[in-house]
SELO-514141 format. One record per residue (C-alpha): x, y, z. Coordinates in steps of 0.05 Angstrom, whole numbers, plus 5000, padded with zeros to 4 digits. Layout:
XYZ...
This chain:
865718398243870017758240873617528169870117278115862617018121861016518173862415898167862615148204870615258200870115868251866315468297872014878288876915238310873515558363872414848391878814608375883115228422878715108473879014308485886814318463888914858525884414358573887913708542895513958558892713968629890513108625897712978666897913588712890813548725891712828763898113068803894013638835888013258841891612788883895313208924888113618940884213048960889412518983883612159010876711948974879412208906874511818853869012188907872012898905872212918837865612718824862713218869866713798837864813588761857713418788857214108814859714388752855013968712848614098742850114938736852014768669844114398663840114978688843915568648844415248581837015378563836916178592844316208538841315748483835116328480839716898492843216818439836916588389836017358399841817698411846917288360851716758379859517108379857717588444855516828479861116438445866416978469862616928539862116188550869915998523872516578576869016278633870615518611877815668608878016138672880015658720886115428682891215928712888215838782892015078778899815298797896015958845891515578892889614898880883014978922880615598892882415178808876814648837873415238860873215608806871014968764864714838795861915588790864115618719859515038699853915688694857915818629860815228609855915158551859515258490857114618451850014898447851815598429856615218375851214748345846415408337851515638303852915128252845615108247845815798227850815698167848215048142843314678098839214098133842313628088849213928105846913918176849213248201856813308167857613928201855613678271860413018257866813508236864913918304864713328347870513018306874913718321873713598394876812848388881913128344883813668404886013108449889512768404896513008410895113568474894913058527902412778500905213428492903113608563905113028592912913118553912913858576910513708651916713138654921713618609919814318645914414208707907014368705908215128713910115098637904514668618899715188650902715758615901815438557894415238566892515978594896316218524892715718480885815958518887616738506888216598435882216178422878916918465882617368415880516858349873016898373873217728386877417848314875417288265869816938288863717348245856017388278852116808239845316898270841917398211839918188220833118118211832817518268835417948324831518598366832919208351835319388419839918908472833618968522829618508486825018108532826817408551820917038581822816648643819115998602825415998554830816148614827015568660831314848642825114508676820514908641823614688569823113978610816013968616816414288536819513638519815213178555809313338510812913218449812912428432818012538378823013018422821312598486824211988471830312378444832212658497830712108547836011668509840912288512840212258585840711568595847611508537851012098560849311938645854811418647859311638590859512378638861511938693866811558654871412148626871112498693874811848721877111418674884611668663884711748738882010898736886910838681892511118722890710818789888110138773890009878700897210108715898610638658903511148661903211848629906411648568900911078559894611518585897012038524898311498475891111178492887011748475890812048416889811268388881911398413881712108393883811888324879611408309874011768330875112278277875311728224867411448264864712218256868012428186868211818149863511248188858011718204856711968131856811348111851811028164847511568153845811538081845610758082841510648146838511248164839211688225835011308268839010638263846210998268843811208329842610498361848210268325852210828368849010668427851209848413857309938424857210478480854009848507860009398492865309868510863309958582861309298594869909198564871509658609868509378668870808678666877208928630883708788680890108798623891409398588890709118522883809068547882909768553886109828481881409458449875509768488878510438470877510188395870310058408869510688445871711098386865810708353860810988399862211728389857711768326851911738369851712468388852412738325847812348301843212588350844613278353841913268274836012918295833913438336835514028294831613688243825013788289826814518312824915168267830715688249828916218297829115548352835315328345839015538403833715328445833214588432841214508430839914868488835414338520840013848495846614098526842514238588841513518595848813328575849813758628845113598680849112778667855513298672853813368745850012638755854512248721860512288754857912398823854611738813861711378792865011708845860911418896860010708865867910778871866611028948861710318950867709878927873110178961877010448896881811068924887011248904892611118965898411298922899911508847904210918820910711118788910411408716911410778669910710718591906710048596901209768646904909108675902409478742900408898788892608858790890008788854889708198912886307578880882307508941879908278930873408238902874908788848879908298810873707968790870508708770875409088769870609728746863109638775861810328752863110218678858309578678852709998716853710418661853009948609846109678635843510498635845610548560841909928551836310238575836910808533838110348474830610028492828810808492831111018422827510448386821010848407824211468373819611578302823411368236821012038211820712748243814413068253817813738218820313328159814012958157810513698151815914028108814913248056806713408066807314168041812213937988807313407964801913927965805814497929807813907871800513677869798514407860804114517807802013847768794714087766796814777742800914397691795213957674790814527673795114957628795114297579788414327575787514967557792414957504790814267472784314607436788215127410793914677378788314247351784814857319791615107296793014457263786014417233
């Protein structure tokens, strides 16, 4: 039955075991991707995450309904085991790991299954400070795991650093089964585990076609596929670019994104509250989106790695837009819905999971960006750049600034999205009604006693 009553805090932690056992792997990850695919290794590894990604895009919906009727723990415990299968295939057989991530994108889903979740336990007005402390757990995951599996990998080899992630992932399994309690209510779930699931919900194309007639979901999700397309494509490569291209050792990839990771807990937890009460959701949403903008284009032209410091700065920045989106959306959806449209959402994020890097990985493939050798392990990025006469030392990333002109687009996009949600609109309509009807009973009441006062006082 889980301890105590549910909560956001279960769903934290949940988040937080997951992302932290798949951080200590940021170090050994690179070594074996390497050694796998000695040759086109940007390309490789966007084909294997694109894979992954575009399972991940047409199971999401068929989950997100699932567990609108069945209840989110059987689908949280489901999703984290298959996301943190392939961790202890790494050491056994490095072809059957990359395997073994590409079919597990079919449950790699736990974001939406998360968000329902909070959904479940919260207010609307508590909505969007729960989705920023979610998104601001998964930041905070990465903040120290990447350095401590980079010291253990050096100190003890990756065989340790594996053991530790598959034991961090068996816990997070054992904290879902004991303590994690079922939020979706009694009276919101069938009787019986056969309950009928129409193919409509289970269909991602179907939900697709859902959306399209919506003008306030449409543009919503548009500008989710457009901002999340390129920022897909950017983790799957960029500590790989980082490595490879900027210079960085493993000491220096750690220390850059527990300095990002930080400061993107401060953007959700502290920024985002903030942005939203003063400028609405709306505008902290293209104010997200600005400086997703700036980042890549940073990134892009960037060729010093104080560069990519200060871009990581801006980055950190950024990460409020998803949040802030993610409450935009539950805003429009009913109770009884709210799997589904995190469902649609995620789907997306995870049909740009499988687009996103495949398209950096070949824009690498265009420019000739491989990886012929991993540099030796150094603390700071004095790394020669390349051969002034290459053309890359005057863009030294073409895929980040590709990226920047699609989240420009989507930036276009979201100023079409409506100020107000048709749902709020609706719920602010009924309200007005009920206090019109209220302030006429009032009046009414008035009325009828005003005679009798004046008789009394006569």
């Amino acid at each position: 039955q889980g301890i105590g009553r549910p909560s956001v805090y279960h769903a934290v932690v949940v988040i937080f075991l997951e992302f932290f056992a798949w951080g200590l792997l940021t170090t050994p990850m690179l070594t074996v991707l390497h050694e796998t695919f000695s040759h086109h290794t940007f390309l490789m590894n966007g084909l294997i995450q694109g894979v992954k990604g575009f399972l991940s895009f047409l199971s999401a919906p068929l989950i997100g309904a699932l567990s609108d009727a069945w209840g989110r723990k059987s689908f949280l415990l489901l999703t984290v085991f298959f996301t943190c299968a392939p961790i202890p295939l790494m050491r056994v057989s490095p072809w059957w790991y990359f395997a073994m991530i590409s079919v597990s994108g079919i449950f790699s889903v736990t974001f939406s299954v998360i968000f329902a979740y909070v959904a479940d336990v919260t207010q609307e007005h508590e909505r969007i400070t729960a989705y920023g402390l979610v998104s601001a757990t998964f930041a905070a995951s990465l903040v120290t795991s990447p350095a401590i599996g980079a010291y253990l990998s050096a100190s003890y080899g990756d065989n340790l650093v594996v053991l530790v992630a598959t034991l961090v992932a068996v816990a997070d399994i054992c904290f879902i089964l004991l303590a994690v309690p079922e939020s979706l209510p009694e009276k919101m779930r069938p009787a019986s585990w056969g309950a009928p699931i129409s193919w409509e919900q289970a269909d991602p194309f179907a939900s697709l076609k859902k959306v399209r007639k919506d003008s306030t979901v449409l543009p919503i999700c548009i500008t989710v596929f457009l901002s999340y397309l390129p920022e897909a494509g950017q983790y799957s490569s960029f500590f790989l670019y980082l490595r490879q291209i900027i210079g960085f050792g493993s000491t220096s990839i750690a220390a850059f994104i527990a300095v990002v990771g930080i400061l993107s807990i401060i953007a959700q937890t502290v920024f985002l509250s903030i942005l939203m009460r003063s400028i609405g959701n709306k505008n902290t949403v293209l104010l997200g989106l600005g400086f997703q903008i700036l980042q890549l284009a940073w990134y892009g032209f960037g060729s010093q790695s104080w560069m990519m410091w200060a871009a990581g700065a801006v980055a950190a920045m950024s990460s409020i837009t998803f949040p802030a989106i993610s409450a935009l959306v539950s805003r429009n959806a009913e109770s009884d819905q709210q799997g589904v449209v995190q469902g649609i959402i995620t789907g997306i994020r995870g049909l740009c999971n499988g687009l996103g890097p495949a398209l950096y990985g070949f824009i690498f493939f265009l420019f000739h960006v491989e990886l012929n050798e991993l540099p030796p392990d150094q603390s700071s990025g004095k790394k020669a750049m390349q051969d002034p006469s290459d053309e890359r030392a005057i863009i030294p990333g073409p895929p980040f600034l590709v990226g920047a002109c699609i989240v420009l687009l989507a930036f276009l996009v979201a100023l079409f999205i409506p100020e107000h949600s048709k749902a709020s609109s609706i719920r602010k309509h009924s309200n007005s009604i009920s206090s019109t009807l209220s302030n006429n009973l009032d009046r009414s009441s008035e009325e009828d006693i005003e005679p009798l006062l004046q008789d009394s006082s006569v």
